[in-house]
C-alpha positions in Angstrom: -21.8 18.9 46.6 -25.8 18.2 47.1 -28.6 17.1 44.9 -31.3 20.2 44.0 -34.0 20.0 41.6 -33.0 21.8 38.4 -35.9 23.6 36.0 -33.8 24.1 32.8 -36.5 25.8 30.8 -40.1 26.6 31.2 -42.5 24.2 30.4 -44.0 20.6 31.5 -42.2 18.3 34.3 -39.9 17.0 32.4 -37.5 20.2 32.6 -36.8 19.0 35.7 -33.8 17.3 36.6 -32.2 15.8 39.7 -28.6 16.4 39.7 -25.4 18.0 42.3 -24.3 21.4 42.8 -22.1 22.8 44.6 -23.8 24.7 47.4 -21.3 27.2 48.2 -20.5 29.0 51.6 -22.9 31.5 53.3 -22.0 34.7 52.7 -22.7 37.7 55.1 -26.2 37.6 56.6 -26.6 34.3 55.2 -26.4 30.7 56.6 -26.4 27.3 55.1 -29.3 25.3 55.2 -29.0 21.3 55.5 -32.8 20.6 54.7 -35.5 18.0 56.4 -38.1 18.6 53.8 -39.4 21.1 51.1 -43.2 21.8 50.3 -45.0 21.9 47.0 -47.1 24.7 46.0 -48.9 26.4 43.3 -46.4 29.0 43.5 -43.5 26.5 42.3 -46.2 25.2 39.3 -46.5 28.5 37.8 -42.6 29.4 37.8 -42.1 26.2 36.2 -44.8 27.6 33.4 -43.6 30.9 32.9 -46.5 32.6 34.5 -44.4 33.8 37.4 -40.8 34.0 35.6 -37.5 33.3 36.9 -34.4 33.3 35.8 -32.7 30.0 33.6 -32.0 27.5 35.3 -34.0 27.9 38.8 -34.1 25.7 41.8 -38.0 26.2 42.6 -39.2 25.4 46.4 -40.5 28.7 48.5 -40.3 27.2 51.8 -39.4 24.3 54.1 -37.2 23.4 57.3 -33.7 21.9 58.2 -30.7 22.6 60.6 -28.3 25.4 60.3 -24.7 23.4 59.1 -22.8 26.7 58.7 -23.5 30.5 59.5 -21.9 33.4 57.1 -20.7 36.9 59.0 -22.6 39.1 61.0 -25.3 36.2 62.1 -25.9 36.4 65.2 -29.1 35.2 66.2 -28.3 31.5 64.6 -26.1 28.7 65.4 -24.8 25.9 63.8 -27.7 22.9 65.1 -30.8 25.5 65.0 -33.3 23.9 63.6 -35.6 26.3 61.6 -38.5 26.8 58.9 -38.7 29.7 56.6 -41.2 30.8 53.5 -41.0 33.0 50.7 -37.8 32.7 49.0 -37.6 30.1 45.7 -34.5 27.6 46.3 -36.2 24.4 48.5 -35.9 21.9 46.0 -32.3 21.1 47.1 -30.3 18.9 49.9 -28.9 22.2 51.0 -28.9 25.6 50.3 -27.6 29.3 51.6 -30.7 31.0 52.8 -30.7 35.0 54.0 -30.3 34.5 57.7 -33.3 36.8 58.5 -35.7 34.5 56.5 -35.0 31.6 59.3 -37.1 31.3 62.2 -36.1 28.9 64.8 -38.6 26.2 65.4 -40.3 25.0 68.6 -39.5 21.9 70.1 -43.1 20.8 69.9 -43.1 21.2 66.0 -42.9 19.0 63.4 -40.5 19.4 60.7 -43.4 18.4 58.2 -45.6 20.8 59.3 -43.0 23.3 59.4 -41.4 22.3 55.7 -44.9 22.3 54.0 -47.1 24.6 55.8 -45.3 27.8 56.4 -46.2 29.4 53.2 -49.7 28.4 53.3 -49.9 29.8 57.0 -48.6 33.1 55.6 -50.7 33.1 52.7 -53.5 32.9 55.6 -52.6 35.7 57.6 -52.3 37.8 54.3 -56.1 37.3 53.8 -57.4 37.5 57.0 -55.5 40.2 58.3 -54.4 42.6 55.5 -56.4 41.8 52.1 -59.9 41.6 54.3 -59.6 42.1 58.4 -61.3 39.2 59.5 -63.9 40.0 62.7 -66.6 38.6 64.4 -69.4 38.1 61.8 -67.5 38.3 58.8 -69.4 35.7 56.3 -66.2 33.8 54.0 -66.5 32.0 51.1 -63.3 29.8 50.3 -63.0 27.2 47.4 -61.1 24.0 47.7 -62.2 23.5 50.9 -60.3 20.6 52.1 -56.5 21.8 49.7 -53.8 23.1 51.9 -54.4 26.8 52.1 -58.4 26.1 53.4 -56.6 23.7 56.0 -55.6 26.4 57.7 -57.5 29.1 56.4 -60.8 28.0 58.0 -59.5 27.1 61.4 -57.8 30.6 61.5 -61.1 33.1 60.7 -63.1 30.3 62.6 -61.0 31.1 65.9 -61.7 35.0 64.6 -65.5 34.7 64.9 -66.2 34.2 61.0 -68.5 32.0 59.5 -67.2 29.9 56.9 -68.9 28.1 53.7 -66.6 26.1 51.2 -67.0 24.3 48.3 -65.3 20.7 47.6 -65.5 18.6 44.6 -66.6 15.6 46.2 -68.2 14.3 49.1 -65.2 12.9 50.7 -63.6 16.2 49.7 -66.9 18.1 51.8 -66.0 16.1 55.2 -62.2 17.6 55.2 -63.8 20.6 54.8 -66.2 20.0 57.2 -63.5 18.5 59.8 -61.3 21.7 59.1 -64.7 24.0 60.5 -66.4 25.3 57.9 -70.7 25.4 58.3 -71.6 24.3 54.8 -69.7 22.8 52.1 -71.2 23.1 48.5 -70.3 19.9 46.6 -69.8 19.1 42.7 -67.7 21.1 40.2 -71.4 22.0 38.7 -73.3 22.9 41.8 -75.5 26.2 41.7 -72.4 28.0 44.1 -73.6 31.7 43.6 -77.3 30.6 44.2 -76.4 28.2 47.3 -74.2 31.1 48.7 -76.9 33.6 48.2 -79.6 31.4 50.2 -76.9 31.1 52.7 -76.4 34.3 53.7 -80.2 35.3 53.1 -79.6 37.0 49.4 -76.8 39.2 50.9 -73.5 37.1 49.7 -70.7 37.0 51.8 -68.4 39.8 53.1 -65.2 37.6 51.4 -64.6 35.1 48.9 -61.5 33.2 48.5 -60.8 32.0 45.0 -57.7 30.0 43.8 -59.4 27.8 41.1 -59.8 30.9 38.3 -62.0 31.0 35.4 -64.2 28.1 36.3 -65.4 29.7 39.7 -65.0 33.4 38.6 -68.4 34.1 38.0 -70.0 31.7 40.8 -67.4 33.9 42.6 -68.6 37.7 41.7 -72.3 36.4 42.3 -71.6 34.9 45.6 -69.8 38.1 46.7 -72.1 41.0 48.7 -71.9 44.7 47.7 -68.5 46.5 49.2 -67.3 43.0 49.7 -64.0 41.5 48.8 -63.3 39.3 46.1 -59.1 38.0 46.3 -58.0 36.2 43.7 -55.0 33.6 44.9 -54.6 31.4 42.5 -55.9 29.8 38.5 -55.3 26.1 39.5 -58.3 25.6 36.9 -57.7 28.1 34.2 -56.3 31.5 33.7 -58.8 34.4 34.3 -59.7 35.4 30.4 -63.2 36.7 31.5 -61.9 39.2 33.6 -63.4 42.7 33.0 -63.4 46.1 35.1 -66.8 46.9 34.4 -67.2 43.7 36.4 -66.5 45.7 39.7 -68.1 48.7 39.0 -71.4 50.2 40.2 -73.5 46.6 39.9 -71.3 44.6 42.3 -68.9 47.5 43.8 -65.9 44.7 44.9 -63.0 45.2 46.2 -60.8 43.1 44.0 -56.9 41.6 44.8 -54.6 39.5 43.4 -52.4 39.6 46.3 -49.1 37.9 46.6 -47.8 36.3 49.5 -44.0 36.8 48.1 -44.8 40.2 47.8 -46.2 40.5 51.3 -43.2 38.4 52.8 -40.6 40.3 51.1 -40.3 43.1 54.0 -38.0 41.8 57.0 -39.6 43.3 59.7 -43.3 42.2 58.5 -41.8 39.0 58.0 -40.8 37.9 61.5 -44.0 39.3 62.7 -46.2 37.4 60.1 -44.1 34.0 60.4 -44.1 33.9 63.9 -48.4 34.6 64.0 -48.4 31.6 60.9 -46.7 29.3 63.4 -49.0 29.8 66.1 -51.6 28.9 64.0 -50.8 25.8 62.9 -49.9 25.0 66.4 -53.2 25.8 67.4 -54.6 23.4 64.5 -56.9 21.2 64.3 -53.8 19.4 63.0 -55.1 17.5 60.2 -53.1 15.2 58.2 -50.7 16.7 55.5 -50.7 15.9 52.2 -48.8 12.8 50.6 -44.2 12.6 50.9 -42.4 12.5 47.9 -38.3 11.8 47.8 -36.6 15.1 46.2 -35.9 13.4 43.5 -39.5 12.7 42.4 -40.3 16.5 42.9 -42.2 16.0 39.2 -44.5 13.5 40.6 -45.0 15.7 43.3 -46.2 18.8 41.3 -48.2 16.4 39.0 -50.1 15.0 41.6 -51.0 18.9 42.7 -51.5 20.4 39.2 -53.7 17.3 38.1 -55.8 18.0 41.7 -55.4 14.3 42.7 -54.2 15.2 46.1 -55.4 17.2 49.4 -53.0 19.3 51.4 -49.3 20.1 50.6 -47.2 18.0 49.1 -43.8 17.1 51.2 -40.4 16.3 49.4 -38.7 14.9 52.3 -34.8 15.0 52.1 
């Protein structure tokens, strides 16, 4: 038996329960997955709503990192003792768990299992935006909210090392050095701040070439207006509010954006994209700056965990270490 994280309906934190179930066997192409640590994401926050359904009851958790205990038939790049990270597939909130053997990706020595338990996903997320939703090149003006969260932790660094130029906004001053430590050239500070206008003055009146929005309907419009003409506006997350604002006549001729909700789930689901994209999201966070992650939880207070991020009173990626 192990201990997992149980969501029995959608709804608040409290349909979520700590209790044992059997794990089972790995099947073909699968192994069995004896976990160091799981990390806590939006993702995980709106399956528990309802906004991204799932099946009754779930086990959330879309990535983290342990040691292969058993390997199912027809694996043949693992062994029992691996130690590997993987990112895209709901299950982590658990002890152990079988895990498709071509989602693993064996770890380097010189990586930490925290970094590789609650960053993958993030680092994925990254190469989704730089590289496919807006191809990132010397010059390329970004504008990305929450600067000092998770996802800007490595999303600056990253387009920094491509030649971008990088302004952020932060909700408070100590919120704007993160930011600032992570590489970004101007952080705009204060959930009221004049962002579209500060942008704009930025970048001479022209806006910026990308704009990186995961807070939703409180930044939407800052967002449109910061954005240049034939830029691109991705939408990757409503941790302040649902979009209800959201128009199509507000990318037609006036602004002409590109506009994306992209999902990283989505873009992880293909095997052979996935071992490329993993492998690139590792090097990343190798190549840091490796700043400090966000706070540990037990797996048993996964509910404090996804408070603490829905209720914005943390930076980085919550850890439930196992």
């Amino acid at each position: 038996m192990t201990r997992v994280v149980e969501l029995s309906a959608t709804g608040s934190v409290q349909n979520l329960s700590f209790v044992s179930r059997d794990p089972g066997r790995p099947g073909p192409g699968e192994i069995r997955l004896r976990q160091f640590g799981a990390g806590v994401n939006f993702i995980d926050i709106y399956q528990r709503k309802g906004i991204y359904p799932l099946p009754m009851p779930a086990v959330l958790g879309v990535e983290g990192a342990g040691v292969v205990e058993a390997v199912g038939e027809g694996v043949i790049h693992l062994s029992v003792g691996d130690r590997v990270g993987y990112a895209g597939i709901v299950g982590g909130y658990a002890e152990t768990r079988l895990l498709p053997a071509w989602r693993a990706t064996k770890l380097p020595d010189d990586f930490s299992d925290a970094l590789a338990a609650s960053g993958l996903l993030r680092a994925c997320t990254a190469h989704m935006l730089l590289h496919k939703v807006h191809e990132v090149t010397p010059g390329t003006t970004v504008l990305i909210h929450a600067g000092a969260g998770g996802l800007a932790s490595i999303v600056i660094p990253w387009a920094k090392r491509l030649g971008a130029h990088i302004i952020a906004t932060a909700s408070t001053e100590a919120k704007a050095e993160r930011a600032l430590a992570h590489g970004a050239e101007k952080v705009i500070i204060g959930r009221d701040a004049a962002i579209a206008t500060e942008v704009r003055e930025w970048t001479d009146g022209r806006g910026v070439d990308f704009t990186i929005d995961g807070i939703g309907e409180p930044t939407f419009r800052a967002s449109l207006e910061a954005t240049a003409k034939f830029g691109t506006f991705a939408s990757v997350g409503q941790a302040g509010g649902e979009l209800t604002s959201l128009s199509a006549k507000d990318f037609g001729p006036r602004t002409s954006l590109a506009f994306y909700t992209p999902s990283v789930m989505a873009y992880l689901a293909d095997a052979a994209r996935y071992e490329a994209v993993v492998k690139e999201a590792i090097q990343a966070l190798r190549a840091g700056p490796q700043t400090p992650q966000g706070p540990h939880f037990p797996l048993s207070d996964a509910s404090a965990a996804q408070s603490s991020l829905e209720n914005g009173t943390t930076t980085g990626t919550p850890l439930l270490v196992i």
